[in-house]
Every structure is written in structure tokens, then in C-alpha cells.
C-alpha positions in Angstrom: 48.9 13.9 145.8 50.7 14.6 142.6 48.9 13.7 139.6 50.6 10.8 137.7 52.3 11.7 134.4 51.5 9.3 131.4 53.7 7.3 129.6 54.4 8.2 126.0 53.7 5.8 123.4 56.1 4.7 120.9 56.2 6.6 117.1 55.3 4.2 114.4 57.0 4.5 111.0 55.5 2.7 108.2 57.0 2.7 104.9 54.6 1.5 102.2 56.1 3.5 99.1 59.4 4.6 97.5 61.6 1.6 99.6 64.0 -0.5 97.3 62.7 1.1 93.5 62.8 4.6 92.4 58.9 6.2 92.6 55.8 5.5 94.6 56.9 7.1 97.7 54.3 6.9 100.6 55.6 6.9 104.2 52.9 7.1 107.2 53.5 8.4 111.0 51.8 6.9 113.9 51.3 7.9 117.5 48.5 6.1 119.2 45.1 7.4 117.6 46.4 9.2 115.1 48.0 8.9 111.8 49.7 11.5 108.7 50.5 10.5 105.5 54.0 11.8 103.5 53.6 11.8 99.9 51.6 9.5 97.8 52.9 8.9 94.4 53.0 6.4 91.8 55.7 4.8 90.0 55.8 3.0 86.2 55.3 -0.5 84.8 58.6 -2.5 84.9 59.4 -4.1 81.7 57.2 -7.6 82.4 54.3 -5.7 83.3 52.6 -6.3 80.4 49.8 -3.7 79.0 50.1 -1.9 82.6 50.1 1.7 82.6 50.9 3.0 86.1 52.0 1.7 89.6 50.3 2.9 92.9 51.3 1.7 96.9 48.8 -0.5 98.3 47.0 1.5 101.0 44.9 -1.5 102.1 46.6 -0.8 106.0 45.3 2.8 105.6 41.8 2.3 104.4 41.6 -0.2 107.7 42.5 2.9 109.8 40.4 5.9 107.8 39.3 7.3 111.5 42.7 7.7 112.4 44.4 9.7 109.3 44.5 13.5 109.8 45.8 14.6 107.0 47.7 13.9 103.7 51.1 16.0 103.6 53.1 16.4 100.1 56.9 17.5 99.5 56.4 18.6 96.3 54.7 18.3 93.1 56.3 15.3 91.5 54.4 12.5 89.7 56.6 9.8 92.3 54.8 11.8 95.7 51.4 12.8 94.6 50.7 11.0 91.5 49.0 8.6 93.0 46.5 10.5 95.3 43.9 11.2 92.4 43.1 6.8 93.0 43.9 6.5 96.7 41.7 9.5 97.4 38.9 7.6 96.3 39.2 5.7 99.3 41.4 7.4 101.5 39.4 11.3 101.6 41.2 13.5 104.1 42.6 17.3 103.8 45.5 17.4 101.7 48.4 20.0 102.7 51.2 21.3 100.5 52.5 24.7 98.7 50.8 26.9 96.4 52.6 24.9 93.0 52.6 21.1 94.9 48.7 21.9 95.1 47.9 23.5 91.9 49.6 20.7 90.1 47.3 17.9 92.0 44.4 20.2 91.9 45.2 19.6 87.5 44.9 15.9 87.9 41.4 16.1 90.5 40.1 17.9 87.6 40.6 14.9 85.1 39.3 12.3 87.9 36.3 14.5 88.0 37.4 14.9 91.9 38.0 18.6 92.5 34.8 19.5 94.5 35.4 16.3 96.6 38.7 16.9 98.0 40.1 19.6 101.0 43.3 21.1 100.0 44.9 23.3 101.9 47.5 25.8 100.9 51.0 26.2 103.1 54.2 27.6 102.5 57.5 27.6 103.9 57.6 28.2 108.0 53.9 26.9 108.6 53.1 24.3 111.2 49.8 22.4 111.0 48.5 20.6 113.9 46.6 17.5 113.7 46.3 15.4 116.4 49.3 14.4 118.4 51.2 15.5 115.3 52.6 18.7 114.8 54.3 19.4 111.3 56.8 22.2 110.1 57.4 23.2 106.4 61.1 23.8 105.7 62.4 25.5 102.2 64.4 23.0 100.4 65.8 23.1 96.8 64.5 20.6 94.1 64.0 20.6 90.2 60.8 21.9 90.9 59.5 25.3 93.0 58.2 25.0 96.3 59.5 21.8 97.4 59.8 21.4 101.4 61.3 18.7 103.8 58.9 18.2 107.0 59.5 18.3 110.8 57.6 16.4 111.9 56.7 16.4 116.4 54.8 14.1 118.2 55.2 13.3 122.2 58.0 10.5 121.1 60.6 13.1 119.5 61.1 15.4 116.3 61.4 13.6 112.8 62.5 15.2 109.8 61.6 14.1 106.3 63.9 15.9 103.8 61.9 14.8 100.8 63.8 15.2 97.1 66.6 17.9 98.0 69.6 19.3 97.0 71.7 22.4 98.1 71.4 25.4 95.7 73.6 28.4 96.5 72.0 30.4 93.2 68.6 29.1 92.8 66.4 30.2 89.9 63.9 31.5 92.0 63.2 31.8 95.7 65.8 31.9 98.3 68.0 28.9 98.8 67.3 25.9 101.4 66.7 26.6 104.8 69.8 25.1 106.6 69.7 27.7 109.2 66.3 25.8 110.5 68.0 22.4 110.1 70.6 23.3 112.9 68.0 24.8 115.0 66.4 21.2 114.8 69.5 19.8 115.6 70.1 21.5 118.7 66.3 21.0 119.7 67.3 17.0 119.3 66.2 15.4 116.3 64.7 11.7 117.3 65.3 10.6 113.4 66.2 11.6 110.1 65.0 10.0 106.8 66.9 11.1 104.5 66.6 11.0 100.3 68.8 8.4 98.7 68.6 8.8 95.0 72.3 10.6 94.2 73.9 9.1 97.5 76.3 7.0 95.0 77.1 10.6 93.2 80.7 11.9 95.0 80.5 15.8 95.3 77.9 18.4 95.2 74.9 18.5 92.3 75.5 21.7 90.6 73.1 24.8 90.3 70.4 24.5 87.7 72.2 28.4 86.7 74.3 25.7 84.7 71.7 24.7 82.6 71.2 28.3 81.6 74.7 28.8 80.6 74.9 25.8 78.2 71.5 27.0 77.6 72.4 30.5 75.8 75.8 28.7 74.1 73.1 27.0 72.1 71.1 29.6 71.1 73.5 31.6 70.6 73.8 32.0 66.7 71.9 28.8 65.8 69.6 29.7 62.7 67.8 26.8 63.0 64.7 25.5 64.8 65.6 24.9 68.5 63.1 21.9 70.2 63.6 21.4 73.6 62.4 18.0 75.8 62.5 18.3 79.7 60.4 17.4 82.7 56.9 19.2 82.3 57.5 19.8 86.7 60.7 21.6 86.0 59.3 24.5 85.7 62.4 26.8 86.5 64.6 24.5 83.7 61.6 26.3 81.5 62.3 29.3 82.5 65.3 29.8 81.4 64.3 28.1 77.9 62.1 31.1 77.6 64.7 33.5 79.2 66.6 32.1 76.5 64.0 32.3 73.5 62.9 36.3 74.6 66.7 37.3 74.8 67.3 35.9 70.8 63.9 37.1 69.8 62.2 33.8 69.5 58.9 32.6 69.7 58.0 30.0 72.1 55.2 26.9 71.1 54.5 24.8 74.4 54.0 21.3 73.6 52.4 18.6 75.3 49.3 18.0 77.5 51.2 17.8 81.0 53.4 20.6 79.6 50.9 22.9 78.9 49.0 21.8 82.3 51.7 23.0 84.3 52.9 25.6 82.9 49.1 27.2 82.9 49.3 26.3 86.5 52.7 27.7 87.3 51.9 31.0 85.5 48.6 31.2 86.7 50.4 31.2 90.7 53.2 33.4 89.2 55.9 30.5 89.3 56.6 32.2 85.9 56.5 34.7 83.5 55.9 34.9 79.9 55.1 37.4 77.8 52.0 37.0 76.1 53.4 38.4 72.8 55.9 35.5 72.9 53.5 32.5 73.0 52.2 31.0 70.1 49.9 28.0 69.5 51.3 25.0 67.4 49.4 26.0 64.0 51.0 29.6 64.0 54.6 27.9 63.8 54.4 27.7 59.8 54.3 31.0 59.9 58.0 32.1 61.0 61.4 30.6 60.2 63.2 27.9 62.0 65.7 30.9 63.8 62.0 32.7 65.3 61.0 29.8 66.9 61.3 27.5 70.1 59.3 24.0 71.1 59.3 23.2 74.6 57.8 19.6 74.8 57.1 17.0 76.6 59.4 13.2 75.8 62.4 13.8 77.7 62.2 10.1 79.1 61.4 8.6 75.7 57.3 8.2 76.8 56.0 6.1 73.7 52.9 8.4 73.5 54.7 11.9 74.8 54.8 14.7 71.8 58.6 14.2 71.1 58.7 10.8 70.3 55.8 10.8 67.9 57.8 14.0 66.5 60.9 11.4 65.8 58.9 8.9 64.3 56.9 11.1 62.6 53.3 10.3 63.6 52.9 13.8 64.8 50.0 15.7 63.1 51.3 19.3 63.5 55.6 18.9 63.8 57.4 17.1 61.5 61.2 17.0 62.1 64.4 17.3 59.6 67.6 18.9 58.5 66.4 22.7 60.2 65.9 21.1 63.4 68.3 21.0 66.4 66.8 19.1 69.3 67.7 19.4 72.8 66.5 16.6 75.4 67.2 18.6 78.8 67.0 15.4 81.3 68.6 12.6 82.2 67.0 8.7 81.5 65.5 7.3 84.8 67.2 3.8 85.4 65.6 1.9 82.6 64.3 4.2 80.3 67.5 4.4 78.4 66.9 2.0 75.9 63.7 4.3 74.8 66.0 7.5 75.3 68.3 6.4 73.0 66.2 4.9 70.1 64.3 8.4 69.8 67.9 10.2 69.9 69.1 7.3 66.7 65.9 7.7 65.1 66.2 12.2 65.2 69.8 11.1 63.7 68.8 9.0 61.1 66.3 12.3 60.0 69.6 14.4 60.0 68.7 16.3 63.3 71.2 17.5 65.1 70.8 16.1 68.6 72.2 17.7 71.8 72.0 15.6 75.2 73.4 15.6 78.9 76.4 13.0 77.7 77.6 15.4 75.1 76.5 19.3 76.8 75.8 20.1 79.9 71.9 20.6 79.3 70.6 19.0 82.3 71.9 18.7 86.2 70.0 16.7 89.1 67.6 18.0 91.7 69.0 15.6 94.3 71.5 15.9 96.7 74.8 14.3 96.1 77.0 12.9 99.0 78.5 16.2 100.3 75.0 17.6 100.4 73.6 14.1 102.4 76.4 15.0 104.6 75.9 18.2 105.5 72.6 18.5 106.1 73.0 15.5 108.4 75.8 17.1 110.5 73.2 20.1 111.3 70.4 17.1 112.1 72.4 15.5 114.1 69.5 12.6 114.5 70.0 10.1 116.4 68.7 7.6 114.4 69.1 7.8 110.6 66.9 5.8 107.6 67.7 6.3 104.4 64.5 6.5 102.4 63.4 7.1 98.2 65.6 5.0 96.0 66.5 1.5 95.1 68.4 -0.6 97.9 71.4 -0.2 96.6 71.3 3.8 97.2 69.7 3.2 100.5 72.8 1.2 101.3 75.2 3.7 100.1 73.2 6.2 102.0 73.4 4.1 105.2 77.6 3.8 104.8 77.2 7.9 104.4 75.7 8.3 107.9 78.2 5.6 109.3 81.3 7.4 107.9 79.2 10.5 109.7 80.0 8.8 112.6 76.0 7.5 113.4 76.0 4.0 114.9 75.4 1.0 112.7 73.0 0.1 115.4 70.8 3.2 115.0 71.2 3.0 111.1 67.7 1.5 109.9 66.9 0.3 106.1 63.3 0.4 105.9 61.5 -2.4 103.5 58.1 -2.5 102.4 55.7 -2.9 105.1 57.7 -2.9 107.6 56.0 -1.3 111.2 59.0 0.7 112.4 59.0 1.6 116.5 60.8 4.1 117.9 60.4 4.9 122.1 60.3 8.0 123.0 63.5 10.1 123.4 65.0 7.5 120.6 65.8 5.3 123.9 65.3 2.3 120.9 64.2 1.5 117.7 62.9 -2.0 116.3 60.9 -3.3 113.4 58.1 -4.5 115.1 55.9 -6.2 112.5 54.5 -5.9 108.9 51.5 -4.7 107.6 49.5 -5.7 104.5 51.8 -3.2 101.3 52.8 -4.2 97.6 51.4 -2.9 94.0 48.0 -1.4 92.7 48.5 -2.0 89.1 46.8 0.6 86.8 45.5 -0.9 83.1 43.4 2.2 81.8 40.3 2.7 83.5 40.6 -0.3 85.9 42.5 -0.1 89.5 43.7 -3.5 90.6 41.5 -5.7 88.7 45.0 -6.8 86.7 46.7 -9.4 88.9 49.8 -11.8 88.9 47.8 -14.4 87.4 46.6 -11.8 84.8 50.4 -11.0 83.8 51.1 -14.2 83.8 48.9 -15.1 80.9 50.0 -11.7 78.9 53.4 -12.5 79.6 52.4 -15.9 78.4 50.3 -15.2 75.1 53.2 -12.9 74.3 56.2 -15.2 74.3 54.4 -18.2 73.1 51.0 -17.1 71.4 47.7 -18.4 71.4 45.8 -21.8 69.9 42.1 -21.7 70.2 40.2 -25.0 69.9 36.7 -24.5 68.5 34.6 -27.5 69.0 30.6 -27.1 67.8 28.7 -30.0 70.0 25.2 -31.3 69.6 23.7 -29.8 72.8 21.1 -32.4 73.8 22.9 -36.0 72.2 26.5 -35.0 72.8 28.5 -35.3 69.7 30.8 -33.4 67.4 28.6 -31.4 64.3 31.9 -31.1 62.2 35.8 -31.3 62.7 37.1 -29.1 65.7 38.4 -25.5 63.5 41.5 -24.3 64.9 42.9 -21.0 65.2 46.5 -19.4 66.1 48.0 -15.9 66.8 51.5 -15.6 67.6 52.4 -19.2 67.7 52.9 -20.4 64.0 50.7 -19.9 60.9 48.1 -22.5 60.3 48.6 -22.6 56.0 52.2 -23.4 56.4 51.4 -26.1 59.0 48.4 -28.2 57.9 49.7 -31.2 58.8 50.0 -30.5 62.7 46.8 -28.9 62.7 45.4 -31.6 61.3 47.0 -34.1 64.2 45.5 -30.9 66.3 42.0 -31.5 65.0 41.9 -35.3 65.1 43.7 -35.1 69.4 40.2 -32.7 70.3 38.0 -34.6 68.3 39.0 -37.7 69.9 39.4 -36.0 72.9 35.4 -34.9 72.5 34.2 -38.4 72.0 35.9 -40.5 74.5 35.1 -38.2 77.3 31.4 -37.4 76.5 31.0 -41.0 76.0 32.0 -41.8 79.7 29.3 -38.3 80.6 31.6 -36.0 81.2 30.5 -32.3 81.4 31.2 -29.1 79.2 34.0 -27.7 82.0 35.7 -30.9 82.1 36.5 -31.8 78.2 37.6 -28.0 77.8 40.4 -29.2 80.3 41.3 -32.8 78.5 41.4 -30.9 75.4 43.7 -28.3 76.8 45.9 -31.2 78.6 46.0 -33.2 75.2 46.9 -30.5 72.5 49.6 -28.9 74.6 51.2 -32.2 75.0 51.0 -32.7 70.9 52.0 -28.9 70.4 55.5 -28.9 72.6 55.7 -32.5 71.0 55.9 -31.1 67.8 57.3 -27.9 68.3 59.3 -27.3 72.1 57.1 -24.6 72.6 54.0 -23.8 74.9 51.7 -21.5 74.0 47.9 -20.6 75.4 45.2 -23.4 74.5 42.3 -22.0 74.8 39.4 -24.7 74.1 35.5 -23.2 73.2 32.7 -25.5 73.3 29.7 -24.4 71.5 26.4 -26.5 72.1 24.4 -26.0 68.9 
């Protein structure tokens, strides 16, 4: 009797990173027992998230199901896919696969998190296939604004899945050979189950231009300029700084790298041979005094406007070893991330104000994007040919745009998905259907310094309060053992007004808590109580007086 076959499960997709904002990305794959992990990166503070310094996905689902994960898998060496594996690592230890640079980039950050004899990495390039489990994955060459970036296929018992990543479509790359669309059709023909597909430039008409462009616009600039050429771009971009020193050697200038993620990866990338520079043509920043402005090049970090990132204390002059003028022509070889424009532009109007002549991507071509435009989106999903497609990485408006690309490609709306957060997609196997099934627990890890989630909503909510409305503190001193005010209550204020030029209410302050002291411990009321009558009492007096409600925070000191 023939044996009986078993019936293949259904493919899980789970999308807890890099759905709806720009950053974060983290997408995990599922077949019964067994689960792989695509990127893991952070993202940054939005503008209300007071005193926070980084964003990370919530990985609470995946530290339920440690047994199950095989394996970690990066696209590329970004800080939005594997900034955020130094923290969830921690937690979430399993071999971590990616190319030569992804891996010597992340092995950089282990170092600083003391983590680098704790963690299995494990070096792939382009045409490998790692199996784990029921999962077997595929590198595939892709182009990016960073070497050795790859898009995954990805093949479990339910159907092939290919996750493009960051991409774009680079006839003339800097270095390497250009993406791999030859193995994209062979996918295609195979049958490819799903395709989730990068979002980022799906608004952008066209193709995204070679980064060759950049060198162009590159050598008009230093062509002939006698002054002091300081250039800002991505610290991961690492052929962009190429070509700056391409540039430098070929008008006999010396090159000064600045900035701690700077000079981390470009250590790292010559180190794997990702690039070359003469030894001769580096100098360190206290050697720059000693050649004119035409002998020399900065390449720093700041292209995003970073508060504490080399150029901008350059611009506002808190930088120890550069000071900026008249001799200076800066170059800021990037374009703003949605919202950091504000920041971009006051360091370009500060440089201005210091009679620096300023060039940037609105006025010169100086910098072009490492993700696919429309024509590109297009194209590589006519050699897919998936037969369901999710647009992934981005904000929800470029997932939307992205979705209305595959419908004009002729893709069903019906087999169209837009992941959100959390959200358990199923696919059967074949692609016979696909359905969000449930949700499982996702959000934001916020990152204050040293501490990882201990800064909550109620936490924000009292920054974003002391911040807007300030703070009133009511010190009461209290006879411990009879229960009575030793003197008048003293009252402090930051941020709200200031007390000298507004005796008067403070006095009304002074006389509501004092009277608030004696009624209540008259009637026996304990310490935790009268803190909260005082706090009702004054705020009622204070937006009385003023309209405004800031922070009462009442002490009680039993003397």
C-alpha cells in the first residue's frame, strides 16, 4: 500500500519591522517548527520622543519561539537592517548570515556591546544557499549604496519567496558586477509563490541613476578649486567614498577621514578590500595644519544633520580640531531622510552665515539614490512573475504606490497584500490563498542611553509634559511623629515662570499646600495621600492664574 504523502503546511509571514515608517526593518518566515529572521535594524526617535536615542522592533513574539529560529539573515549593512541586532541579540542568540562587508560592519558594533566572542557569524556571498530547517535560502547580487548587498530566495515546502531587500539597477556599478537579473527570471520560471518588494522610491517615475554620476559632478568640483574641499556622506557608502578619494589622489590631495562610524567602516571596508587607499594619502586630523586648503580633503560624517556627528559641530564651531571659514567649500553628498530636513538645512544656513561655500543635491548633482525607482520595481517584477506581491520598507504611502505598480503590472488586487505591523500573514502552499490570519505581540523598544525599554509612553508623556509646561515642586518639611508644618512650604519652578517676578502667586502657592497640610493631617491622612491633595489643589490655583499646566511635584520631608 502506497505510503500516504503529507500535507504541506502553510508559510507564515510576519512583519514586525520596516512596515508604514522608513527604518527598523525585521520580517520573519515560518513553516511549522522552524523560523528565519530578514534583517533587524533600528530606526530614530520621531520628533515627540523626547531624550530617546534609537528605535528597535519588538521581538517579544521571537524570544517566545527561541527553539524555533535558525538563523538570522541580513541584506546588507545598513543601520535600518542590522542596527538593531547588537540589543536583540542579547536575547535572541542564533548564527547570523550575510556578506563579507554586511558582517564586518556588525562585527564593528558587537565589539562596542562587548559581544563579539558571543555571537556566530557566518560569512556568504553572492550564489550561496544555506539550509536551515525547512528553509532553504539563496543569496542574489543586487545593487545598493553600499557593497555586497543581496536580495534572498527564500524555499520552503509552501513555495519560493524572494526578498529584494534595498535595490536598484546599476548598469556601471563602482565595483562588482551589476545585479543579478539573469537569476531573477530563472526564479520566475521556477514559479515564485511571493515577492516582497522595497518601497522607498516607488513614488520616483524613471530609473535611479548610476552612482558613476556622483563621480562626474565629483571631479567638476575639484577641478580647479584652491580651496579646502569637506565632504559629508553616509559612512555605509563606501563606493560614494571611493570616488572622493579617486578624486583627492587624481588632484594630489590629501585625505583626513572624519568621524567615529566613518573611520569604523572605512577600517572595515579596506581591511576586506572594499577599498583602496594609499597609505601615503591618509592623514590624521592634527597633520591638516600642515598643508594648504588646495592639498587637502575631509570626508566626514553629518550628512543628515546628526546634532553630535563631526560636521555639524564643524558649522557651529564646537569642533576641537576643524574650524570652518572663507577657505572652505563643503559638500554634503546625501539627501535628508523624511524629517531631517529641518536639521539639514540649519547646518547648510549656519556654513553660509561663516562664508562657506555650500554645494548640495538641490543645487549639483552630488548625490543619487540606492533604491529602485518605478521602472526598476517594474522590471524586476516582470522577471518574478510572483504570484502574490507585498510591498514592504517604507512608509504606507510608498507601500501604496508600490501596490498600484504591481496592479498596473497586471497582478490581481486580490493577491496584492499591505502588510501592517504584526500582522501573521498565511500563504497555502502553491499560493492556492493568502490571508492575514492573526496578530502577534510587535511595536517599539525605545533606546535612552544605556537603558533598553525601561522609557515608556507614560515616561514620554511626562518629558513631553515638563517640556511644554515646566515643573513646580512643592517642598513641605513635616514634624514626623505630631504631624504639622516646621515652616512655610518653599516652592520651586523650572520652565514654568520665575518665582522673583511672581511672588504674589507663590505666595497664594504656599498658603493652598499649607492649608492643604493641615486640614488633611488633621482628619489622619497619610504621607501618599496629602502629596496628592497638594498636587490636586495647586494645579487648580496654577491654571487659575495662569492657563497653563505644568508638573506639580509635591515632597514631604518628615523631620
Amino acid at each position: 500500500m502506497a505510503k500516504k504523502q503529507k500535507k504541506a503546511s502553510n508559510q507564515k509571514i510576519i512583519f514586525l519591522g520596516g512596515i508604514g515608517e522608513i527604518g527598523k526593518n525585521l520580517t520573519v518566515y515560518e513553516y511549522e517548527d522552524d523560523i528565519i529572521i530578514v534583517d533587524c535594524g533600528l530606526g530614530f526617535p520621531d520628533e515627540d520622543m523626547l531624550g530617546i536615542d534609537l528605535v528597535i522592533p519588538d521581538v517579544g513574539y521571537l524570544e517566545k519561539n527561541i527553539d524555533k529560529i535558525r538563523g538570522i539573515f541580513i541584506t546588507h549593512g545598513h543601520e535600518d537592517h542590522i542596527g538593531a541586532l547588537p540589543y536583540i541579540l542579547k536575547t535572541v542568540n542564533v548564527p547570523v548570515y550575510g556578506t563579507s562587508l554586511s558582517l564586518g560592519i556588525l562585527e564593528t558594533k558587537l565589539i562596542e556591546h562587548r559581544m563579539e566572542k558571543t555571537v556566530d557569524l557566518v560569512s556568504c556571498k553572492a550564489g550561496d544557499v544555506v539550509k536551515l530547517g525547512a528553509f532553504s535560502v539563496e543569496f542574489i547580487r543586487v545593487n545598493h549604496s553600499i557593497a555586497d548587498a543581496v536580495a534572498f530566495a527564500i524555499k520552503s515546502p509552501a513555495g519560493i519567496y524572494v526578498h529584494s531587500g534595498d535595490f536598484k539597477i546599476d548598469m556601471t556599478p563602482i565595483q562588482g558586477e551589476m545585479i543579478d537579473l539573469t537569476r531573477f527570471g530563472e526564479l520566475g520560471k521556477e514559479g515564485v509563490t511571493a515577492f516582497l518588494c522595497e518601497s522607498t522610491n516607488a513614488e520616483r517615475p524613471g530609473f535611479t541613476p548610476t552612482e558613476r554620476k556622483v563621480g562626474a559632478s565629483l571631479e567638476q568640483i575639484f577641478k580647479g578649486c584652491k580651496k579646502r574641499i569637506v565632504i559629508a556622506t553616509f559612512s555605509s557608502n563606501v563606493h560614494r567614498v571611493q570616488q572622493i578619494v579617486d578624486a583627492s589622489k587624481k588632484h594630489k590631495r590629501k585625505v583626513c577621514i572624519i568621524g567615529r562610524s566613518m573611520v569604523n567602516i572605512v577600517s572595515t571596508a579596506l581591511k576586506l578590500g572594499y577599498m583602496t587607499i594609499a597609505e601615503d594619502m591618509l592623514i590624521d586630523v592634527d597633520e591638516i595644519k600642515k598643508y594648504r586648503p588646495d592639498q587637502i580633503t575631509l570626508i566626514t560624517t553629518g550628512s543628515q544633520g546628526e546634532s553630535m556627528s563631526a560636521l555639524y559641530r564643524m558649522a557651529f564651531g564646537t569642533h576641537d580640531k576643524v574650524k570652518l571659514g572663507i577657505e572652505d567649500l563643503v559638500v554634503i553628498s546625501a539627501h535628508p531622510i523624511p524629517g531631517n530636513e529641518k536639521t539639514v538645512g540649519n547646518i547648510i544656513n549656519e556654513l553660509l552665515m561663516k562664508q562657506v561655500e555650500v554645494v548640495y543635491d538641490q543645487v549639483a548633482e552630488v548625490h543619487v539614490s540606492g533604491h529602485a525607482c518605478q521602472e526598476e520595481i517594474k522590471m524586476l517584477t516582470a522577471l518574478i512573475k510572483p504570484r502574490f506581491f507585498i510591498p514592504v520598507h517604507g512608509e504606507y504611502k510608498h507601500l501604496k504606490k508600490n501596490a498600484e505598480l504591481a496592479a498596473y503590472m497586471g497582478i490581481p488586487n486580490h493577491n496584492i497584500l499591505i502588510p501592517e505591523l504584526g500582522k501573521v500573514l498565511e500563504i497555502e502552499p502553491k499560493g492556492r490563498a493568502a490571508v492575514f490570519s492573526s496578530t502577534v505581540q510587535s511595536g517599539r523598544i525605545l533606546i535612552d542611553g544605556l537603558g533598553v525599554g525601561d522609557v515608556g509612553s507614560i515616561v514620554l508623556r511626562d518629558r513631553r509634559h515638563l517640556s511644554e509646561d515646566g515643573l513646580v515642586v512643592v517642598v513641605c518639611a513635616v514634624d514626623s511623629s505630631d504631624k504639622f508644618l516646621l515652616s512655610d512650604p518653599e516652592i520651586i519652578s523650572r520652565g514654568f515662570i520665575y518665582v522673583k517676578e511672581s511672588e504674589q502667586m507663590m505666595n497664594e502657592v504656599k498658603a493652598v499646600a499649607a492649608e492643604v497640610c493641615e486640614v488633611c493631617f488633621d482628619h489622619g491622612y497619610d504621607v501618599n495621600s496629602v502629596k496628592n491633595q497638594i498636587k490636586d489643589e495647586v494645579s487648580k490655583l496654577l491654571y487659575q492664574k495662569t492657563k497653563r499646566r505644568p508638573m506639580v511635584l509635591p515632597l514631604i520631608m518628615c523631620v
